[in-house]
The first five atom37 places (N, CA, C, CB, O) and aatype in JSON, in Angstrom:
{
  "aatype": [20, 20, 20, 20, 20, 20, 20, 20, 20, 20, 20, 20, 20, 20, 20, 20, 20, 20, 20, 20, 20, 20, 20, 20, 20, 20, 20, 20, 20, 20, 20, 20, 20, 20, 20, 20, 20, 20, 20, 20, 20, 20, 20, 20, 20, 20, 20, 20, 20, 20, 20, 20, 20, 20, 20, 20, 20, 20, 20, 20, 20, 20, 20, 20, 20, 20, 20, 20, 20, 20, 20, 20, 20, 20, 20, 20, 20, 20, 20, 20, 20, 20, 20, 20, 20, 20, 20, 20, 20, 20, 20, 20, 20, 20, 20, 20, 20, 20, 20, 20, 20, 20, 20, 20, 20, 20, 20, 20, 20, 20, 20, 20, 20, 20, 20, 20, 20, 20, 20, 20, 20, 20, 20],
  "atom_mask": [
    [1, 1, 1, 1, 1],
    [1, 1, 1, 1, 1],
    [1, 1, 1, 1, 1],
    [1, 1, 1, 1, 1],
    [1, 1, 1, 1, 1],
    [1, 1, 1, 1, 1],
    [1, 1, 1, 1, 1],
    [1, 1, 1, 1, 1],
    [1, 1, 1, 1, 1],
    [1, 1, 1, 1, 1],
    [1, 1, 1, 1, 1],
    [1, 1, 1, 1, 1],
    [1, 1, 1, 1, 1],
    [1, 1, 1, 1, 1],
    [1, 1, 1, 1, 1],
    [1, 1, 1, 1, 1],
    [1, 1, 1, 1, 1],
    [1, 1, 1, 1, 1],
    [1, 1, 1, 1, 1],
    [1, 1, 1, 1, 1],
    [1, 1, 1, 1, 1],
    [1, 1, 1, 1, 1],
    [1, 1, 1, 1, 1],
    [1, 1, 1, 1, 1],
    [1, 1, 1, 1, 1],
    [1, 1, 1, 1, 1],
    [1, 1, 1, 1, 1],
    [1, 1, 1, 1, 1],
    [1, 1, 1, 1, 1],
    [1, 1, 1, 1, 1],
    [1, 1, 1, 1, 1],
    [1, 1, 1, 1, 1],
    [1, 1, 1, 1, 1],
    [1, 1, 1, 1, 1],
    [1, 1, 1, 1, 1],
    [1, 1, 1, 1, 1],
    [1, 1, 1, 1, 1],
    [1, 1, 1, 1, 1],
    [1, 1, 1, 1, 1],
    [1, 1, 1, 1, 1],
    [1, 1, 1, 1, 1],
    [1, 1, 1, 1, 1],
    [1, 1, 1, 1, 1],
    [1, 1, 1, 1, 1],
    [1, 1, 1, 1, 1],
    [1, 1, 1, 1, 1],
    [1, 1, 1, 1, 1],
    [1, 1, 1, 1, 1],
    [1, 1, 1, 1, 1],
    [1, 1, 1, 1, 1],
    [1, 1, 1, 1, 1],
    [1, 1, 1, 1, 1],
    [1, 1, 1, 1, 1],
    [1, 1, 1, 1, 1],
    [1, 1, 1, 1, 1],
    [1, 1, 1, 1, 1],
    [1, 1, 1, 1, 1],
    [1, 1, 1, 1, 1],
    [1, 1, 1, 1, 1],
    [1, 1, 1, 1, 1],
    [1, 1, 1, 1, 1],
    [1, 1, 1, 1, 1],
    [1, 1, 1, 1, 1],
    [1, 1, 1, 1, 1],
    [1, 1, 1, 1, 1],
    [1, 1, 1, 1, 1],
    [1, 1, 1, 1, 1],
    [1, 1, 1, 1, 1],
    [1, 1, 1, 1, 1],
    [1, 1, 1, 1, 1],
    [1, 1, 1, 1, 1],
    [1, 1, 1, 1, 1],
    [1, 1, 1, 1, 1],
    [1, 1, 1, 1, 1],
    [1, 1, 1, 1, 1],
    [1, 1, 1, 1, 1],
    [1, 1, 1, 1, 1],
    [1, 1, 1, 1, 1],
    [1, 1, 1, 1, 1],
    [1, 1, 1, 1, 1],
    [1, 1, 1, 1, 1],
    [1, 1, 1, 1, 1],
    [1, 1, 1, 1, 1],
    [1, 1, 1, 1, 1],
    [1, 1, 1, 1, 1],
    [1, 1, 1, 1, 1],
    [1, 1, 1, 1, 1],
    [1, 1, 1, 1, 1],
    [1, 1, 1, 1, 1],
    [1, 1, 1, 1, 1],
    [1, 1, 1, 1, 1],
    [1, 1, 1, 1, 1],
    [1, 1, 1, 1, 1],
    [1, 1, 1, 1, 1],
    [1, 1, 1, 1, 1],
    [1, 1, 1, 1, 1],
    [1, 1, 1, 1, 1],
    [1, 1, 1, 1, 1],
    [1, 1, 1, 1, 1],
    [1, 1, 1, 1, 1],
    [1, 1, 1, 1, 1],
    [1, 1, 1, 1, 1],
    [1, 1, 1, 1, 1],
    [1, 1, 1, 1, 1],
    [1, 1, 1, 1, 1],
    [1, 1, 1, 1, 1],
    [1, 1, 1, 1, 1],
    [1, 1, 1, 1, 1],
    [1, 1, 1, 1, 1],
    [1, 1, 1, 1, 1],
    [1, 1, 1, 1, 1],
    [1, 1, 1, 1, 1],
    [1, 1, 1, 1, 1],
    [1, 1, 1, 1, 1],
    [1, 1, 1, 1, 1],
    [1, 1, 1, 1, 1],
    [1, 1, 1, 1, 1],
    [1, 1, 1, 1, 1],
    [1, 1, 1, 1, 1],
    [1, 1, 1, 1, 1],
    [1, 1, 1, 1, 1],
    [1, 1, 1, 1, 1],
    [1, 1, 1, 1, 1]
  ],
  "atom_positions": [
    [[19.02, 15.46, -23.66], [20.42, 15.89, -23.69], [21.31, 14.69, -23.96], [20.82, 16.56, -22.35], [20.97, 13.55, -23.62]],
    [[22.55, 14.96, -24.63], [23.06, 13.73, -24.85], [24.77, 13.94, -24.67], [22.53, 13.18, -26.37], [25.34, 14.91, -25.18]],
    [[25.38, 13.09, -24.02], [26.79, 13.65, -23.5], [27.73, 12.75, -24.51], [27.14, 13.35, -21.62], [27.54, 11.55, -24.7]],
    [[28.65, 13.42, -25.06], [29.7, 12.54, -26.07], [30.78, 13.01, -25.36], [29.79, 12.85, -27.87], [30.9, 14.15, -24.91]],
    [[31.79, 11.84, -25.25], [33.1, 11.64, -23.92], [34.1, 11.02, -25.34], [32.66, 10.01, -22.05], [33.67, 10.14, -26.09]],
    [[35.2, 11.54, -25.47], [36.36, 11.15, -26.47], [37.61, 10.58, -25.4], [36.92, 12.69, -27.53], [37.67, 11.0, -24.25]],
    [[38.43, 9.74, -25.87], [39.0, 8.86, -25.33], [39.96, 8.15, -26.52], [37.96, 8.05, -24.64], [39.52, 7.74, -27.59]],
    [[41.49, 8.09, -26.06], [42.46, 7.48, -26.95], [43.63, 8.52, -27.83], [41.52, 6.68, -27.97], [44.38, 8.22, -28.76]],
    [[43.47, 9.58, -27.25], [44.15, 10.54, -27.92], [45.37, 10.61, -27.28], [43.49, 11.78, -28.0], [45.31, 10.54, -26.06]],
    [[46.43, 10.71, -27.76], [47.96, 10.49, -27.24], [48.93, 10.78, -28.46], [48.24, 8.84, -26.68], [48.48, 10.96, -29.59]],
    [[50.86, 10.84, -28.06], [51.13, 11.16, -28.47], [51.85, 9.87, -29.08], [51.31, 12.11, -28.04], [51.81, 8.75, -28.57]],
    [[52.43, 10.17, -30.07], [52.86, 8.85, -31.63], [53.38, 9.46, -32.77], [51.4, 7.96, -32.44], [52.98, 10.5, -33.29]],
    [[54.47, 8.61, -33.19], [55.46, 9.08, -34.38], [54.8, 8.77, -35.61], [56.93, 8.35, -34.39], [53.86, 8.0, -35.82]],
    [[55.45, 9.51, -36.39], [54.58, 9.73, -37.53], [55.23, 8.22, -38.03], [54.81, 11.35, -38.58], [56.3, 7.66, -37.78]],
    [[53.85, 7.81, -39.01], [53.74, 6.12, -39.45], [53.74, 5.49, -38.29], [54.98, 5.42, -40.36], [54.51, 4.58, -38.0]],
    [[52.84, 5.96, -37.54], [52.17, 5.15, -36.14], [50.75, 5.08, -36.13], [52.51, 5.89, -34.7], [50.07, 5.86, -36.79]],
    [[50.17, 4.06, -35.32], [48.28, 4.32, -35.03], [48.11, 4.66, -34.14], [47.22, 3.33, -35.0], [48.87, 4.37, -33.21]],
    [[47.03, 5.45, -33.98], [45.61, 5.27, -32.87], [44.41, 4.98, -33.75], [45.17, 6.83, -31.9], [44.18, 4.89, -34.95]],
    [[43.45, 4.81, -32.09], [42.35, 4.65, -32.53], [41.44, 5.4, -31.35], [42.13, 3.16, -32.86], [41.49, 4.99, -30.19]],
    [[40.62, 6.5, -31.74], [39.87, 6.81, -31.24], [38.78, 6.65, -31.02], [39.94, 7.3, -31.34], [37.97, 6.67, -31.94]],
    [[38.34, 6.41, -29.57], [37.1, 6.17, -29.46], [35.77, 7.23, -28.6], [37.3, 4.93, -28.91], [35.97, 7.71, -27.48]],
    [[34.86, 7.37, -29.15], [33.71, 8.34, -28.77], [32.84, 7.51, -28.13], [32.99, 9.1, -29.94], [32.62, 6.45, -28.71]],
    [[32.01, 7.8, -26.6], [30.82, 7.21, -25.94], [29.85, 7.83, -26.02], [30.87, 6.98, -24.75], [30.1, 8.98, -25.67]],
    [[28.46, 7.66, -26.42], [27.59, 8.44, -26.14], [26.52, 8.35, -25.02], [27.16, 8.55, -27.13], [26.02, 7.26, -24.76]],
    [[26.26, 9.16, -24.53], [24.74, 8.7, -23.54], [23.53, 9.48, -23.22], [25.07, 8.44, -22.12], [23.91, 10.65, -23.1]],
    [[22.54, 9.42, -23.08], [21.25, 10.56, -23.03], [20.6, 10.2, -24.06], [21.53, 12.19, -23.14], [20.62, 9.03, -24.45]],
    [[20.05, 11.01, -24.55], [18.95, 10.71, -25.35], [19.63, 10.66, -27.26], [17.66, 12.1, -24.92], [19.67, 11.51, -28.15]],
    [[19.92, 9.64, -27.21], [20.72, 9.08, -28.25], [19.81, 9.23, -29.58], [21.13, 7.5, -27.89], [20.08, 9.66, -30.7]],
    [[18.73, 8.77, -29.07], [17.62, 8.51, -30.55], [17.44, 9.78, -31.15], [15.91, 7.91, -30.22], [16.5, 9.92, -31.93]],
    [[18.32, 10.85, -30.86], [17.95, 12.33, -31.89], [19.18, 12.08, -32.7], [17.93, 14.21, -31.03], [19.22, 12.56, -33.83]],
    [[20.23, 11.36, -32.22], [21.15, 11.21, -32.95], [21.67, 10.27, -34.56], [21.64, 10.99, -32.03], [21.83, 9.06, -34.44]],
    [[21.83, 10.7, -35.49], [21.62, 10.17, -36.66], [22.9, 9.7, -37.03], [21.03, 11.04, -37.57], [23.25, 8.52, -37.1]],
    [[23.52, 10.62, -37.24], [24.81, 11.11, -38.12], [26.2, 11.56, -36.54], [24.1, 13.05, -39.41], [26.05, 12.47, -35.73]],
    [[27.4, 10.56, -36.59], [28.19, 11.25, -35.8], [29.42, 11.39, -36.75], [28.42, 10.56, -34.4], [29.81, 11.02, -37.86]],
    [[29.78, 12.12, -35.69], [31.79, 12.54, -36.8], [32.8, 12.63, -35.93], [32.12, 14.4, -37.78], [32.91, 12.14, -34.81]],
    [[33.39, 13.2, -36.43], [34.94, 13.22, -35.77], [35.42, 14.56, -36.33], [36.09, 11.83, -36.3], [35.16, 14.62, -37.53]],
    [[36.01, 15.62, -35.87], [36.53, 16.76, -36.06], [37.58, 17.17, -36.17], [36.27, 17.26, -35.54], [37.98, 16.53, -35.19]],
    [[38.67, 17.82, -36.57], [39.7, 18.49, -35.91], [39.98, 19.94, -35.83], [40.67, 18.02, -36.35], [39.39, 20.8, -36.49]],
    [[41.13, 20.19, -34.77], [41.02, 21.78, -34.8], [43.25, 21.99, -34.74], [39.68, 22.61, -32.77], [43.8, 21.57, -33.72]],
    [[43.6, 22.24, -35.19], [44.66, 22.61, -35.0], [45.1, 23.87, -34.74], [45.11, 22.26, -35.71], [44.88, 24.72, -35.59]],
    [[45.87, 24.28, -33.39], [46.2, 25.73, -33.33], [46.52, 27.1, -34.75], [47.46, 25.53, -32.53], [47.49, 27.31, -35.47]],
    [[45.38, 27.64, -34.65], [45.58, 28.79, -35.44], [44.77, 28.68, -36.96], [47.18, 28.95, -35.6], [44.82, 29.49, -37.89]],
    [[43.89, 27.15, -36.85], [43.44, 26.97, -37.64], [42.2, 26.5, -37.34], [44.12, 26.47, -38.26], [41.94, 26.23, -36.16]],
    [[41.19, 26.32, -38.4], [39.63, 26.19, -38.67], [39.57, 25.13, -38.4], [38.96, 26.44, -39.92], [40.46, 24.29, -38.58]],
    [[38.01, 24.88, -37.67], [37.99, 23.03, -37.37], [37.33, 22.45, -38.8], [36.68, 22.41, -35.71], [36.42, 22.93, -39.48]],
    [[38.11, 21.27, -38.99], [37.57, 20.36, -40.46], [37.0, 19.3, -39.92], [38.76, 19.76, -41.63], [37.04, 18.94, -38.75]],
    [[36.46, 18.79, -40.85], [35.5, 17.34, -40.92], [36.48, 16.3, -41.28], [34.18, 17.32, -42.18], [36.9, 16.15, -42.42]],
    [[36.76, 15.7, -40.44], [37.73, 14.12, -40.47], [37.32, 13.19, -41.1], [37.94, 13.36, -39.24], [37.82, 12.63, -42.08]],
    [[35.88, 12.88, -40.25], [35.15, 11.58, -41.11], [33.52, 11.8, -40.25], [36.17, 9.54, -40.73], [33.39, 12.5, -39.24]],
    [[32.65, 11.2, -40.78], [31.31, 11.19, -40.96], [31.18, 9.97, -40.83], [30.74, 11.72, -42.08], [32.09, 9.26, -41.27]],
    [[29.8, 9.25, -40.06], [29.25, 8.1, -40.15], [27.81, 8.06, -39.61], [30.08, 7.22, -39.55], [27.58, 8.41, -38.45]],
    [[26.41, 7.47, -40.78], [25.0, 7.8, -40.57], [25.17, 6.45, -39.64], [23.75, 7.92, -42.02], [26.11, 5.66, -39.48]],
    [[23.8, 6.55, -39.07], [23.57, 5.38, -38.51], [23.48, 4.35, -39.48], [22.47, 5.44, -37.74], [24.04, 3.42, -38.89]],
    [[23.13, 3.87, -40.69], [22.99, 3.18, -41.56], [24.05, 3.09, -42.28], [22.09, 3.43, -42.09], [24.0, 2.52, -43.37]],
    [[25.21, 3.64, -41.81], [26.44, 3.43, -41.91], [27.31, 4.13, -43.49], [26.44, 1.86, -41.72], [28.4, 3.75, -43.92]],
    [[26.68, 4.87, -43.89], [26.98, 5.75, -44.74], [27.78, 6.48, -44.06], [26.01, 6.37, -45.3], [27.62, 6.81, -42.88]],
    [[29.1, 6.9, -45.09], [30.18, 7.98, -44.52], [31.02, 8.72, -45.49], [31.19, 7.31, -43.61], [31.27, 8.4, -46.65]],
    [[31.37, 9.66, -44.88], [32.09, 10.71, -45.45], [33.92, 10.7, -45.11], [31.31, 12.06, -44.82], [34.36, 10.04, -44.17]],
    [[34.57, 11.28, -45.74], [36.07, 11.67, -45.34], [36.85, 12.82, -45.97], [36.91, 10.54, -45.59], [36.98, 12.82, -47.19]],
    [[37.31, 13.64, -45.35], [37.77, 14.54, -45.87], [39.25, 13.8, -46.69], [37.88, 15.69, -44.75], [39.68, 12.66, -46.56]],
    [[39.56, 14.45, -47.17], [40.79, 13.74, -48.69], [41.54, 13.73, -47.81], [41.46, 14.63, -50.34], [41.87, 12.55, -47.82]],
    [[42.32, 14.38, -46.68], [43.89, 14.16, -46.47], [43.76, 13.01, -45.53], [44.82, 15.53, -45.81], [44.78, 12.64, -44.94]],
    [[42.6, 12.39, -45.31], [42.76, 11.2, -44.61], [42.38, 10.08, -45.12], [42.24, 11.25, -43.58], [42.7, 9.03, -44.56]],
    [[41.56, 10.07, -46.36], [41.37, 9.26, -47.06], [42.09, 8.51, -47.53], [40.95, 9.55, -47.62], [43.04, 9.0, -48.14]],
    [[41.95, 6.8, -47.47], [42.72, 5.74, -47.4], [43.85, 5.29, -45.71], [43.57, 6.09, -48.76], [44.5, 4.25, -45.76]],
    [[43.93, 6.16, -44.43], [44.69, 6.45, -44.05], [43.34, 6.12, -42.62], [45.54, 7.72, -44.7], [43.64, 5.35, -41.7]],
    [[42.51, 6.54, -42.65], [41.65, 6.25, -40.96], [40.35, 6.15, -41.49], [41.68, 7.69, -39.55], [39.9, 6.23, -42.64]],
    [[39.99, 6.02, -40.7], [38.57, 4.38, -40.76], [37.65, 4.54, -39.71], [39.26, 2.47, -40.34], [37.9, 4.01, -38.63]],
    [[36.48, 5.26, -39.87], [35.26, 5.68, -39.08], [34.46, 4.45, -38.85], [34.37, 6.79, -39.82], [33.92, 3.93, -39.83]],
    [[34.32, 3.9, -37.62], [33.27, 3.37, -37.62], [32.01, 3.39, -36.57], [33.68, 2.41, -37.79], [31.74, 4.52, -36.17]],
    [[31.3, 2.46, -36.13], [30.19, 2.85, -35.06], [29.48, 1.56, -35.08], [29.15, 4.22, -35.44], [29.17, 0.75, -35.94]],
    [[29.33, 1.69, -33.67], [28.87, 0.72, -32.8], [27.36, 1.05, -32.29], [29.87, 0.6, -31.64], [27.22, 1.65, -31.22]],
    [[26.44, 0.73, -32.92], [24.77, 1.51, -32.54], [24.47, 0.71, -31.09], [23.15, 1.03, -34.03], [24.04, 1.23, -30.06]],
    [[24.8, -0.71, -31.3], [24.54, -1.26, -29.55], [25.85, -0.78, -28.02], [24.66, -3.41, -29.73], [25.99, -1.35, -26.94]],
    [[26.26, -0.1, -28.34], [26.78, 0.2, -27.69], [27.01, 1.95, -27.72], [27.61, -0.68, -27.79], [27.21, 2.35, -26.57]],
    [[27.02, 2.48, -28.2], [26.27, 4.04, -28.85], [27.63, 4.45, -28.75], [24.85, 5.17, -27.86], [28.13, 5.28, -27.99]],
    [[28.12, 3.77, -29.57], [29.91, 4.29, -29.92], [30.45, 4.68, -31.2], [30.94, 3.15, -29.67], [29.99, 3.97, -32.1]],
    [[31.38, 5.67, -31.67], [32.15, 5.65, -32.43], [33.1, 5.68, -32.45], [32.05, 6.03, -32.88], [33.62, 6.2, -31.46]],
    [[34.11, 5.12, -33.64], [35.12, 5.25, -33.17], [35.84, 5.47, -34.52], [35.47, 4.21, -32.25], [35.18, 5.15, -35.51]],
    [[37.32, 6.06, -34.78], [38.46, 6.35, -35.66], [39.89, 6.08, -35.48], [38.44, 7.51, -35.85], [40.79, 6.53, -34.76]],
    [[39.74, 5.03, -36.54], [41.17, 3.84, -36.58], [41.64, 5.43, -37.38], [41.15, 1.65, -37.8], [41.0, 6.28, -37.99]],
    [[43.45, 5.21, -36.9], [44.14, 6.18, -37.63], [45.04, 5.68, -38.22], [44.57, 7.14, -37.02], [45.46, 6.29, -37.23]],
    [[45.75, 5.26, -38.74], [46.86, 4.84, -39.2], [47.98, 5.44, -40.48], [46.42, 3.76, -39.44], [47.19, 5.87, -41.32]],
    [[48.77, 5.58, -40.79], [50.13, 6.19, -40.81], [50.35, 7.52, -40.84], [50.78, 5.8, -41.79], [50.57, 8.13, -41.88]],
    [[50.29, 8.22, -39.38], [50.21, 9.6, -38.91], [51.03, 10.1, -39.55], [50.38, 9.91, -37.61], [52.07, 9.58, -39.92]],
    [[50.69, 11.1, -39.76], [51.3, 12.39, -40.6], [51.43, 13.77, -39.27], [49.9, 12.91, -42.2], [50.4, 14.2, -38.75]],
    [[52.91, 14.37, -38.85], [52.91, 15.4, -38.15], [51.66, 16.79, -38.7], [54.47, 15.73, -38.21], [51.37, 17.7, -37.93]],
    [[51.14, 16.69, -39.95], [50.3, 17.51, -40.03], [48.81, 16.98, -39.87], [50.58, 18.12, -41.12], [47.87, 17.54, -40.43]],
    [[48.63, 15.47, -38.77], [47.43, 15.19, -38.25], [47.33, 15.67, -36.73], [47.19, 13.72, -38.43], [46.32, 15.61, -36.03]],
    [[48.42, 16.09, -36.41], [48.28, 17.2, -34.56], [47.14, 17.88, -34.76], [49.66, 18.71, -34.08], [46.82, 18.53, -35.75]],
    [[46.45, 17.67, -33.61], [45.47, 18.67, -33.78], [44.37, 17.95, -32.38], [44.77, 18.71, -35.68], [44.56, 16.78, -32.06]],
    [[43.68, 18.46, -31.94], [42.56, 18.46, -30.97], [41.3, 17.88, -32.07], [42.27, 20.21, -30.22], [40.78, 18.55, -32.96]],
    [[41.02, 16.55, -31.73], [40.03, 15.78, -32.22], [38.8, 15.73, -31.36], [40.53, 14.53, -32.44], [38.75, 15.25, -30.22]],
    [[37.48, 16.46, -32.23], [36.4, 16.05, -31.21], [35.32, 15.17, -31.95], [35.67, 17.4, -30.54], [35.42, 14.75, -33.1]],
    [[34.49, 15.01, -31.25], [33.02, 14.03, -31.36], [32.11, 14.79, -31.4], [32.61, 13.04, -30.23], [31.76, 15.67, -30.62]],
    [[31.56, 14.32, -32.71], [30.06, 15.18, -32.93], [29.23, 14.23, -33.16], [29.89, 16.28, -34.19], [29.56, 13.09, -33.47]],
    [[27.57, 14.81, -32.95], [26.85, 13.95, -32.73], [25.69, 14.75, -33.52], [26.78, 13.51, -31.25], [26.02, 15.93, -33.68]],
    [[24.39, 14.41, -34.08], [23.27, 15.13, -34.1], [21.94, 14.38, -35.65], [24.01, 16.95, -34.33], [22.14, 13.76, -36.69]],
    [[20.97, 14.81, -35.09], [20.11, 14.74, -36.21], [20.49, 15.07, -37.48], [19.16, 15.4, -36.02], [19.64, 15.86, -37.89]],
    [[21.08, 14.93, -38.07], [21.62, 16.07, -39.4], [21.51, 15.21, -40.55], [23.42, 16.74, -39.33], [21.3, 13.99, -40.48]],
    [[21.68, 15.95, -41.75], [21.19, 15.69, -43.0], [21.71, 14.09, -43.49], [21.74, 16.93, -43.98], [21.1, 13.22, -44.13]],
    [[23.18, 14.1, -42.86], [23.61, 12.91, -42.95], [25.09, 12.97, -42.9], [23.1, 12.28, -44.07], [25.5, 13.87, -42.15]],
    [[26.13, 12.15, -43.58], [27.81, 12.72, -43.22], [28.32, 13.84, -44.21], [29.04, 11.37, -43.4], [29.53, 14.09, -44.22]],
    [[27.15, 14.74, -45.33], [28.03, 15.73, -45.9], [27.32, 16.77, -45.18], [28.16, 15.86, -47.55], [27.44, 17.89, -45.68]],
    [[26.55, 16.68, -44.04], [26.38, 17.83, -43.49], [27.68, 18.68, -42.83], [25.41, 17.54, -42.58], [28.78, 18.19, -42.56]],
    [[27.18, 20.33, -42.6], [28.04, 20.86, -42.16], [28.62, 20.9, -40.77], [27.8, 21.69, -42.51], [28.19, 19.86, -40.25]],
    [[29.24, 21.42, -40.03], [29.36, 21.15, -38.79], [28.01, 22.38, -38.1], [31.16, 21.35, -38.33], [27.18, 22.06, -37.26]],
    [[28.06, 22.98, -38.37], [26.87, 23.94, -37.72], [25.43, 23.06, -37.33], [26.43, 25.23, -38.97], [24.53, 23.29, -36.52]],
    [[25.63, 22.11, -38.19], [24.19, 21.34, -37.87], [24.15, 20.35, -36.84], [23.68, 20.58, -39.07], [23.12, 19.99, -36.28]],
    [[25.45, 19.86, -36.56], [25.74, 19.03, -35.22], [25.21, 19.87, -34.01], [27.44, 18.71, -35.01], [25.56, 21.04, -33.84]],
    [[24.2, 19.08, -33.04], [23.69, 19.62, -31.66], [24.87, 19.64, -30.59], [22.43, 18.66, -31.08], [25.15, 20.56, -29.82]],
    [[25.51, 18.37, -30.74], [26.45, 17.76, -29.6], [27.4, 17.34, -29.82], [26.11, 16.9, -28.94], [27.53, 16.49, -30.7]],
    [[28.66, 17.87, -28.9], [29.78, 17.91, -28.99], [30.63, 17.27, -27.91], [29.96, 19.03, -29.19], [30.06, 17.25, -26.82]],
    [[31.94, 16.7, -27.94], [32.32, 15.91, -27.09], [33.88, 17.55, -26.89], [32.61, 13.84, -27.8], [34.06, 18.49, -27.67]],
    [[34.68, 17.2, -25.51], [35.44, 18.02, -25.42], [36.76, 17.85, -26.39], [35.62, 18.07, -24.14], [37.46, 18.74, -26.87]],
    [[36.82, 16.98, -26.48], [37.79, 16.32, -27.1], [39.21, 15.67, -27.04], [37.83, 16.85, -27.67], [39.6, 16.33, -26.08]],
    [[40.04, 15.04, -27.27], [41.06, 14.5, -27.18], [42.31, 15.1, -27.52], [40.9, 13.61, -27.7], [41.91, 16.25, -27.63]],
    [[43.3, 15.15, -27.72], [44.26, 15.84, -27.87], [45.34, 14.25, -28.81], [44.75, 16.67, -26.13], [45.74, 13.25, -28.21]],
    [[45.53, 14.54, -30.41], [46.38, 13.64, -30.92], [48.11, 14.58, -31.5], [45.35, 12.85, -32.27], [48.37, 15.32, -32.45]],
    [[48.72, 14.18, -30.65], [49.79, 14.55, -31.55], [50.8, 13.85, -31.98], [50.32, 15.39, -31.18], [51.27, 13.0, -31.22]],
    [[51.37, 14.02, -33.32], [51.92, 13.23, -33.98], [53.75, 13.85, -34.15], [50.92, 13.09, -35.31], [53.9, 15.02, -34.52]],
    [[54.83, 13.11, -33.91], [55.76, 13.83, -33.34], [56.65, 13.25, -35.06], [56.34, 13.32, -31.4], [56.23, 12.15, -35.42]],
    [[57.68, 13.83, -35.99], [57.87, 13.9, -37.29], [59.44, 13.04, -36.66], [57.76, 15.68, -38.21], [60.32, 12.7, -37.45]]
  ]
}
């Protein structure tokens, strides 16, 4: 079993940062591929950003150039620099974790999930 804990989520004006950070613990070594999620009220959760252990990654376009996935394997962390928030980045950010194909996998293939953080961005 493996527990992912999100941390750093708060509120910030738009053309502001965070940086989020994900812990993992348990049985880590099933874990390949983690991400970062979002879910905004009334809407579908998307893929933020992707990162393999070998450090291959993914980003969905509206954040591209704008936040910055990275990961820490000795310390079984990830984490997502955000920088110049956009009021349409609000949204409930979670941590995914899992064996999976790699960062263009889908979210269905993620085992483990963190509860998540709460970012909102005020216009």
């Amino acid at each position: 079993q493996v527990q992912l804990v999100e941390s750093g989520g708060g509120l910030v004006q738009a053309g502001g940062s965070l940086r989020l950070s994900c812990a993992a613990s348990g049985s880590i070594f099933s874990i390949n591929t983690m991400a970062w999620y979002r879910q905004a009220p009334g809407k579908r959760r998307e893929l933020v950003a992707a990162v393999t252990s070998g450090g291959s990654t993914n980003y969905a376009d509206s954040v591209l150039g704008r936040f910055t996935i990275s990961r820490d394997n000795a310390k079984n962390a990830v984490y997502l620099q955000m920088n110049s928030l956009k009021p349409e980045d609000t949204a409930g950010y979670y941590c995914a974790g899992g064996g999976v194909r790699g960062p263009f996998a889908p979210d269905y293939e993620y085992d483990y999930w963190g509860r998540g953080t709460q970012v909102t961005v005020s216009s």
